[in-house]
Every structure is written in structure tokens, then in C-alpha cells.
C-alpha positions, 0 to 999 in steps of 0.5 A: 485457434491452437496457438490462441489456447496455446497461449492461454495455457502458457499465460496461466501457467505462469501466472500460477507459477507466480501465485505458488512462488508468492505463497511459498515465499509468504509461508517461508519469510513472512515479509511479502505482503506486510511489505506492499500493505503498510505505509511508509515509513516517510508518509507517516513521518510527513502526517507526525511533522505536519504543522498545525493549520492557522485558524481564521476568525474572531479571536476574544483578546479582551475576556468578554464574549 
């Protein structure tokens, strides 16, 4: 039972290592969550040369409806 709370203790340690260092990193450059929240740059490039799609049906060559 020790080692379990031993572990767990460990375990939170470090995942509160990781949150500070993300803060302080955050805090210090800025760049941390614009980069994994943004869209790529190659993603918007594919939306912006996306061919426009053929649309199927009756086309009104002669004028009258």
C-alpha cells in the first residue's frame, strides 16, 4: 500500500512539474498553445486550392426557362 501512495505521489509530482514548466514557458515566449491550437499552415493551403466541384443537372443553354 505504501509503494501505491508512493507512486501516486510521484506520478503528481511530475505531472505538476510539467504543468509549471508549460506556464512558465507560456508566461515567458507565448508560443506553446498558439502552436497546437492553430491550423496548419498546409491544411489551410488544401481549403484555399480546393477545386470547385461540378454541379450536376439541367443546364439552360437556350435562354428560356
Amino acid at each position: 500500500m505504501q509503494m501505491l501512495i508512493t507512486f501516486m505521489a510521484v506520478v503528481a509530482g511530475m505531472i505538476f512539474s510539467l504543468a509549471v514548466a508549460l506556464l512558465a514557458e507560456e508566461l515567458i515566449f507565448g508560443q506553446v498553445f498558439r502552436l497546437f491550437f492553430t491550423p496548419s499552415r498546409l491544411a489551410l493551403q488544401k481549403v484555399a486550392v480546393r477545386p470547385v466541384a461540378f454541379q450536376a443537372g439541367p443546364k439552360n443553354v437556350g435562354g428560356s426557362i
